[in-house]
BAPA-958211 format. One line per field, with one value per residue (C-alpha): z, y negated, x. Coordinates in steps of 0.1 Angstrom, whole numbers. Layout:
zz (Z ...) .
yy (Y ...) .
xx (X ...) .
END
This chain:
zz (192 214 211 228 227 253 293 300 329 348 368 398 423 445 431 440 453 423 398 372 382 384 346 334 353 338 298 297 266 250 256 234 246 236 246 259 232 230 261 264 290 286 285 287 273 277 265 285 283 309 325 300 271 281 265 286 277 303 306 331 343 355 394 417 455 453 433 441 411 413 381 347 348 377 356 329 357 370 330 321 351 349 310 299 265 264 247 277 303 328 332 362 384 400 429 435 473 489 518 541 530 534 552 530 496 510 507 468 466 486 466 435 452 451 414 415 394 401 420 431 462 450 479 466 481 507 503 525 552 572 574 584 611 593 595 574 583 549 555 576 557 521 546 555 521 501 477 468 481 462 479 458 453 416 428 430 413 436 438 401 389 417 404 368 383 401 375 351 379 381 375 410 425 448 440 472 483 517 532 529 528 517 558 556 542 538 530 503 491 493 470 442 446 439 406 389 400 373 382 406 437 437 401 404 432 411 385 409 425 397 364 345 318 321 297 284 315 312 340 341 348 372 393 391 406 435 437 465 475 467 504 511 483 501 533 521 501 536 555 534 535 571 571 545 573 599 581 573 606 622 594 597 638 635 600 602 629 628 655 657 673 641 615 610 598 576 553 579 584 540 538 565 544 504 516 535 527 519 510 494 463 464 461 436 415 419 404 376 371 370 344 320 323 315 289 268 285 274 246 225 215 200 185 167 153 145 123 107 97 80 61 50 42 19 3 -1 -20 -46 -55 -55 -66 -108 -108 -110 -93 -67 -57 -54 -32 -10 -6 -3 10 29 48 59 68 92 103 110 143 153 159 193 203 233 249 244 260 287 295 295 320 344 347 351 381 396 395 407 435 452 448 421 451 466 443 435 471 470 445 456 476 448 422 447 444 409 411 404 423 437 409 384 391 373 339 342 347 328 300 298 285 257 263 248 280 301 290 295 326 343 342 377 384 400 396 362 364 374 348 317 331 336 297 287 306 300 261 277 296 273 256 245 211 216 227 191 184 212 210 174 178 214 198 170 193 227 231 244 270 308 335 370 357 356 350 308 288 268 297 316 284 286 315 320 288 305 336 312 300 338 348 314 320 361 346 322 348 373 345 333 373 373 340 342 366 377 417 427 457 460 488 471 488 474 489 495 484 504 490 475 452 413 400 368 345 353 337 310 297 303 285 257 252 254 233 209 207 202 175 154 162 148 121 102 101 90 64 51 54 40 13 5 11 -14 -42 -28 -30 -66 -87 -99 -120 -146 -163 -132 -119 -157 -171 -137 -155 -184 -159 -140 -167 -181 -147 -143 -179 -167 -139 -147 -123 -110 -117 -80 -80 -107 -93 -61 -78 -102 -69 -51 -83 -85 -51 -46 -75 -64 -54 -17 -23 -39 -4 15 0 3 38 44 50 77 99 81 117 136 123 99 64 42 47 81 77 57 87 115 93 88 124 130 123 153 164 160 123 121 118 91 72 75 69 36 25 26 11 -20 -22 -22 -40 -5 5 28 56 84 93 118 96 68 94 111 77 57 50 45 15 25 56 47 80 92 94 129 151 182 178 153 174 207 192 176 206 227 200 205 241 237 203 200 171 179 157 181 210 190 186 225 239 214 225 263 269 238 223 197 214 236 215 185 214 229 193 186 222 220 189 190 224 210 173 199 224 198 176 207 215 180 175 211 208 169) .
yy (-705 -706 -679 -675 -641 -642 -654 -687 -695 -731 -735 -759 -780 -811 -824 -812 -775 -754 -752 -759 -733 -706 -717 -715 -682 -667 -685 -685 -708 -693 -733 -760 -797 -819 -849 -840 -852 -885 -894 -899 -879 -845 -811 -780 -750 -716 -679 -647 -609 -593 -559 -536 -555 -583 -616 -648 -689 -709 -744 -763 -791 -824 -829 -837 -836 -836 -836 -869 -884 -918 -915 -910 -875 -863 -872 -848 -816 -825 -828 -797 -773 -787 -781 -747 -755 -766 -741 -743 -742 -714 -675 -678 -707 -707 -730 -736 -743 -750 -726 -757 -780 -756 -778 -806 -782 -760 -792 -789 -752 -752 -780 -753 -728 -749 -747 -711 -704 -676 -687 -670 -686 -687 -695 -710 -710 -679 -677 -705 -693 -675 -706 -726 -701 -696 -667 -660 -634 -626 -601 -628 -659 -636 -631 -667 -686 -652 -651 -628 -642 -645 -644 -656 -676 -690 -693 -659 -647 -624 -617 -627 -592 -589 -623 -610 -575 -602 -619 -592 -578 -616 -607 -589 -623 -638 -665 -679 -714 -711 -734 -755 -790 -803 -800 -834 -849 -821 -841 -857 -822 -806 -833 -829 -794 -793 -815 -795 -759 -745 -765 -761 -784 -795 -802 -827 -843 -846 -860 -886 -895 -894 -911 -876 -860 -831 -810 -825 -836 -877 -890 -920 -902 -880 -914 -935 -905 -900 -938 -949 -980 -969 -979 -950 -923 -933 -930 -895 -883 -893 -866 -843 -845 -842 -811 -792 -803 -790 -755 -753 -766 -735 -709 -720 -716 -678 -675 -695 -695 -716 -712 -748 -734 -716 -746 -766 -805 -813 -834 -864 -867 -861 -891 -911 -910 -912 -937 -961 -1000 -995 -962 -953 -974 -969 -934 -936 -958 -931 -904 -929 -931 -895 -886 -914 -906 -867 -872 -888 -862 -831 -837 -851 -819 -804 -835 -829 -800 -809 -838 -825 -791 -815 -835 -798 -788 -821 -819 -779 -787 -813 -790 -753 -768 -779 -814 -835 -856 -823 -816 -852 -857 -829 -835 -872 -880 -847 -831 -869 -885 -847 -846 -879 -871 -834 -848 -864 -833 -825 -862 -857 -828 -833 -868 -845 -819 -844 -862 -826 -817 -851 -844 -807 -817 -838 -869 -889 -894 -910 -934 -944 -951 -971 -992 -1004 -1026 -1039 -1035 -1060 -1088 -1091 -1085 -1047 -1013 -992 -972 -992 -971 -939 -953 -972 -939 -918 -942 -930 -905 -918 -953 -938 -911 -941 -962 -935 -928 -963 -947 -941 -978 -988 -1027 -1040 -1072 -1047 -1017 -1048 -1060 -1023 -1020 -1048 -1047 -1009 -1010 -1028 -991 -976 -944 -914 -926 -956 -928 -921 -959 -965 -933 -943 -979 -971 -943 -969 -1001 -989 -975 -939 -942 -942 -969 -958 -925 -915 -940 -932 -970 -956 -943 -971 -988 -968 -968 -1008 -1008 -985 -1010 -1042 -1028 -1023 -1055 -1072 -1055 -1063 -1101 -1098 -1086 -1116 -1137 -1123 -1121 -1158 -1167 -1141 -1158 -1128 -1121 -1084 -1068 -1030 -1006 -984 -948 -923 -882 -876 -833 -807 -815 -775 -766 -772 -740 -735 -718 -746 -767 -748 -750 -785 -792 -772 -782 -822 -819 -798 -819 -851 -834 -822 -854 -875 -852 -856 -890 -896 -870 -883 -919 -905 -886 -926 -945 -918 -926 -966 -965 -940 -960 -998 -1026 -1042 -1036 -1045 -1011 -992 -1005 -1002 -981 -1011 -1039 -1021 -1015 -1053 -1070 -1050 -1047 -1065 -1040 -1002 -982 -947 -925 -922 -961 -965 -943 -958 -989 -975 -966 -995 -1013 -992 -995 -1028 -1032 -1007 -1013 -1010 -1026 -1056 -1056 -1057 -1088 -1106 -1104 -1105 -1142 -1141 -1113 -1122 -1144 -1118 -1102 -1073 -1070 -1058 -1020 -1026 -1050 -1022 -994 -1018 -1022 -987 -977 -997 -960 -948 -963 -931 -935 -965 -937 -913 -942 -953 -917 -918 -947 -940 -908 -922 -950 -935 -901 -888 -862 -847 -875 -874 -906 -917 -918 -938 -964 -974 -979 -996 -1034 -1063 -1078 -1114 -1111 -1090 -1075 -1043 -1044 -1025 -1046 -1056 -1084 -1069 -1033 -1056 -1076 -1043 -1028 -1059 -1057 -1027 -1030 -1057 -1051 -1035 -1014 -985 -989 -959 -982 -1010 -982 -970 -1002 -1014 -979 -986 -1021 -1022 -1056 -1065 -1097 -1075 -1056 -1086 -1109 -1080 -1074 -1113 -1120 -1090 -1091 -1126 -1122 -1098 -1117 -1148 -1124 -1106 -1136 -1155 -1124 -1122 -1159 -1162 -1125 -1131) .
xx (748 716 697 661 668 689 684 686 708 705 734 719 742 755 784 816 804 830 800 821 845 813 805 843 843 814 818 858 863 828 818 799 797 769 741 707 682 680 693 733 744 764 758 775 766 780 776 781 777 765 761 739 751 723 735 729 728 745 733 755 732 746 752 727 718 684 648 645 659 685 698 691 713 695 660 675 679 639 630 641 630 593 589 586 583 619 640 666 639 655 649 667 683 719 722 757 764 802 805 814 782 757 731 734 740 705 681 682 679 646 631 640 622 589 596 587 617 633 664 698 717 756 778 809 846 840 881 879 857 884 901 872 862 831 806 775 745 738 706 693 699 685 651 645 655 636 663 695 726 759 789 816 850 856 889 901 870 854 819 817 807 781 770 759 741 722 714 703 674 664 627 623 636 608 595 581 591 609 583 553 563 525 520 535 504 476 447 466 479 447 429 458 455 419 424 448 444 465 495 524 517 555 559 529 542 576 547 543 578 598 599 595 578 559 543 510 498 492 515 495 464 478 489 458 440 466 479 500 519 558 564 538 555 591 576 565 597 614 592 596 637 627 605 629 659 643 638 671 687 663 679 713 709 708 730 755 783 814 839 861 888 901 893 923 918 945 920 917 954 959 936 949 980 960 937 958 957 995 1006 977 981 1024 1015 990 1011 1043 1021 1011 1046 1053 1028 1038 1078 1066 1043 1074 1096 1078 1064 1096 1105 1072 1062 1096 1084 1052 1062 1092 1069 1044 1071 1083 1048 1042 1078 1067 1036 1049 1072 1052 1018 1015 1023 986 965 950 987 995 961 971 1007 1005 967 955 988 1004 970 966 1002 994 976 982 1014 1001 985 1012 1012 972 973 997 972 941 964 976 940 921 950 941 901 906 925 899 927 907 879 905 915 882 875 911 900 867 883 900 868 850 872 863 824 825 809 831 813 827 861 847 841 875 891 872 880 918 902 876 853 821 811 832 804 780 789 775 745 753 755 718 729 722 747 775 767 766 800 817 799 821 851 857 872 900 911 941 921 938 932 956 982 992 997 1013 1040 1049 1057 1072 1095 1105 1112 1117 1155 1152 1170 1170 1180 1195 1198 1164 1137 1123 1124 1096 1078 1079 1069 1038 1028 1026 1006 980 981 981 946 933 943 931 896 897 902 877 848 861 850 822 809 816 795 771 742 723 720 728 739 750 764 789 791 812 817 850 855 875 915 923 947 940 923 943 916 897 927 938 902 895 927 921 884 890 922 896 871 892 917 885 865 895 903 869 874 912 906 877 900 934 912 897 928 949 926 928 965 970 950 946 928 953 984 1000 991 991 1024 1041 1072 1078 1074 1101 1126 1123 1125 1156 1171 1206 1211 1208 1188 1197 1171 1158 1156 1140 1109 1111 1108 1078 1059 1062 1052 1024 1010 1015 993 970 931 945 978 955 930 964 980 945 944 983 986 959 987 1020 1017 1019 1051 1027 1030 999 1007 998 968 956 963 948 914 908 913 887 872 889 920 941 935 961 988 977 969 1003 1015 994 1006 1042 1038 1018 1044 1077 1094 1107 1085 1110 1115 1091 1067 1088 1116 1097 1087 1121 1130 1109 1119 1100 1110 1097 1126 1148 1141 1128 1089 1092 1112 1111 1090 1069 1062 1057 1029 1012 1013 997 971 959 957 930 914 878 898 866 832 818 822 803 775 775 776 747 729 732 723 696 711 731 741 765 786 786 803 824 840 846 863 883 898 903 919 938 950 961 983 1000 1005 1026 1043 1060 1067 1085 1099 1114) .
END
């Protein structure tokens, strides 16, 4: 927990300078994830002991080069460093710098200076400067910038410990700004200065510049007194970039020496290779094809375990607990509806794995330059590509994460178009019908069926929302052009740590942020499912013995044949034969109306509600999930429910279907309508009902 107690730590930086890897170095797994109030983009915040048992909060701010805010993330890092009433507000600043970018990385860290924040230089990836032929005068460079210097590589974690005795003498830090950047306008300067003596002459000009709050102060007020023309503030902002340059071109002169015959550039012949017009995307597609085949590889085995130790664990209860309606609730609603979805925690995990090696590598800047050239075709940013992405992942910080788009036209369409991306919450759906209709086997030796099957359903949802945005571009009448410009990081090696803990965090986060909802659901759907209106439901066991008084029942058949009796005739059994004739199309039976409805929840959900309902419908506690849906028959057909036909359409459904009511809420949060979400919910689903309905009437 936050504690004001403690120090507050702001960890400061461009993107891509390893700042990440300086927080999961100093916090471990000691992390929380959350949104910044009221405004939905992410935050990270860790907890570290330090030196002299002196606690510290670490807030890991979002990326940015400079104070001179172009996004709503980078108005969140100038929000908090100018209001000291915030709870967060720093004790002491870290600004991250890559060894390599100095120059560029320095422009932000003088502009924090002006803050008169106490302020620690941390110069990331010094492993490297051998390689790089680089050479730092750190006495000289600590004299000039008036700050302490850490040396450090959050690779191999040196200088990590010098780091935190840094940080913990923080209040002898100077707190001098490097230079005077008012001389680029002093009259101007010296009138704002007169009018608000008791303020910092940077954080008014940020006043001014930036659409920030700050303290009490009326913005408004502060602006009609020092008006100018936004040609004349850009004008300004521009000279200043210039002056703070020029100071750190003058600094870097004397301590910085890089000697060019030792650097070696394997980068530009890598990208010549990632990035070409050819190879590029046969590679990228290859690894795509790796990843899928290994996430059904790996992952058979413990998903094995899992679900048989569940189907143990229910059969276990029934029998151990006193029979009543608490052990039948636990056996049949709470341990299925869980077991249910920790059983996709390896192929979750394994996604998350492969996605953080990609981003660590400095390969997922390339494919998001790739694809720009693709994204423009259909009327998309080359920043459209990072919410596409990120959306493998989960749509609700994909959708976030257009922020970054400038262009409204293009951040409503990527809005739109980006439910379409396969989410790791589809993974479950899609493994359990793929493992039931998809043959587990191989062709020419080594290519996975149910891989492959995979991994064209993750395609099928690019392509559907690349379609979708062509559309949309074309019916959408609102002019918009945009340069798309995108820094291409330093390739390295993926820093493990920095893996593990992504992996394990994500994987967290979405096992306990499904598992609130499907218990709550399978808690719901247990009572839906053990309990009815009617005699129907009451009399279940004499209904059962008159309709078959001419042929004698074994005792087992005659209580599977109570059960189904009973939830057939059940309040959910009842809502699933109302709505059956409206899917009974599409090859499902009510069961599975009933699971597709309350995934609506989250889309993971559909198979713990399928799990539940099994269990509370049958006297077999011992087979697994899987095992209870290959062989459940549809009485109508005579045919199993999950066929070919039937698992083909399910699966083309929930490619397309809006089957997320957090989506709904996001998208309604982030483009401030109704109108949008409504109409993304009635084409998608409807899009969806039509595909899967002539996939199972050609396919049957």
């Amino acid at each position: 927990m936050v504690s004001k107690q403690n120090i507050n730590i702001a960890l400061i930086g461009n993107p891509n300078t390893g700042k990440t890897s300086v927080f999961n170095q100093l916090t471990g797994l000691n992390q929380q994830v959350g949104n910044y109030p009221g405004i939905t983009v992410e935050k990270k915040i860790g907890f570290c002991k330090l030196p002299n048992n002196i606690k510290a909060n670490i807030l890991d701010l979002p990326g940015t080069y400079s104070l001179n805010a172009s996004s709503i993330d980078e108005n969140v890092v100038i929000e908090l460093l100018l209001n000291k009433n915030d709870k967060l507000y720093p004790d002491v600043a870290l600004v991250v710098t890559d060894v390599e970018n100095l120059k560029r990385n320095l422009l932000l860290f003088t502009q924090i200076k002006d803050l008169a924040i106490p302020t620690i230089l941390v110069i990331n990836m010094a492993d490297r400067m051998k390689f790089k032929g680089i050479s730092l005068d750190i006495p000289y460079l600590e004299e000039h910038l008036k700050t302490k210097i850490a040396l450090i590589s959050s690779r191999k974690g040196f200088g990590i410990q010098e780091l935190k005795e840094m940080i913990i003498t923080y209040r002898t830090l100077s707190t001098e700004p490097c230079l005077n950047a008012s001389v680029i306008d002093p009259e101007y300067f010296d009138s704002l200065r007169k009018a608000f003596p008791n303020q910092l002459l940077y954080k008014l000009w940020l006043v001014i510049t930036q659409d920030v709050n700050f303290l009490n102060l009326d913005r408004n007020e502060i602006r009609s007194s020092f008006t100018k023309s936004h040609s004349d503030l850009k004008r300004l902002q521009q000279k200043e970039t210039i002056k703070r340059y020029q100071f750190i071109n003058d600094v870097l002169k004397e301590g910085l020496n890089i000697d060019s015959s030792v650097a070696k550039d394997y980068r530009s012949k890598l990208d010549r290779v990632l990035t070409h017009k050819v190879w590029g995307y046969v590679i990228f597609f290859l690894i795509l094809f790796v990843i899928f085949q290994s996430i059904f590889e790996w992952s058979t085995i413990p998903m094995d375990f899992i679900d048989a130790s569940f189907a143990s664990l229910s059969a276990y209860t029934a029998s151990s607990l006193p029979a009543g309606v608490l052990t039948d609730l636990i056996s049949q609603g709470i341990i299925p509806g869980i077991g249910g979805i920790l059983i996709f925690i390896p192929q979750i995990a394994f996604l998350f794995m492969f996605i953080s090696i990609l981003e660590e590598s400095g390969y997922m800047s390339r494919v998001v330059f790739l694809m720009d050239k693709i994204m423009r075709k259909f009327g998309l940013s080359g920043k459209s590509v990072v919410p596409l992405i990120s959306g493998t992942a989960c749509a609700i910080p994909a959708i976030m994460a257009t922020r970054n788009i400038e262009n409204w036209k293009e951040r409503l369409i990527t809005i739109l178009v980006t439910p379409f991306t396969t989410c790791s919450a589809r993974l479950p759906v899609y493994a359990i019908i793929i493992g039931l209709v998809i043959p587990d086997e191989h062709i020419f030796g080594f290519l996975n069926m149910q891989g492959l099957t995979l991994m064209l359903l993750y395609l099928l949802g690019f392509a559907a929302a690349i379609f979708s945005a062509y559309i949309l571009n074309k019916i959408l009448k609102i002019k918009s052009k945009t340069y798309f410009v995108v820094e291409m990081p330093n390739y390295k090696l993926p820093l493990f740590k920095n893996v593990g803990i992504n992996v394990i965090e994500k994987t967290k986060a979405f096992v306990f942020g499904a598992g609130k909802i499907i218990l709550a659901i399978s808690i719901v759907l247990w009572f839906l499912a053990s309990y009815g209106p009617g005699k129907d439901f009451n009399e279940a066991e004499k209904i059962v013995t008159e309709t078959n008084s001419n042929k004698p029942l074994t005792s087992e058949e005659f209580e599977n044949a109570v059960a189904s009796q009973k939830l057939e005739n059940s309040y959910i059994g009842i809502m699933g034969k109302t709505i059956e004739p409206a899917i009974s199309p599409l090859g499902y039976d009510w069961k599975i109306g009933i699971a597709i409805i309350s995934s609506f929840a989250a889309r993971e959900v559909f198979v713990g509600t399928l799990a539940t309902i099994y269990s509370v419908g049958g006297t077999d506690n011992e087979g697994t999930i899987k095992n209870k849906m290959a062989a459940e028959i549809n009485p109508a057909t005579g045919q199993k429910v999950f066929n070919f036909a039937s698992g083909i359409s399910l699966l083309l459904f929930y490619a397309f279907a809006l089957q997320c009511a957090s989506t709904l809420a996001i998208t309604k949060k982030e483009t401030n309508s109704w109108k949008w979400p409504v109409g993304q919910l009635i084409l998608m689903s409807g899009f969806a009902y039509m595909v899967a309905l002539l996939a199972y009437q050609i396919l049957k």
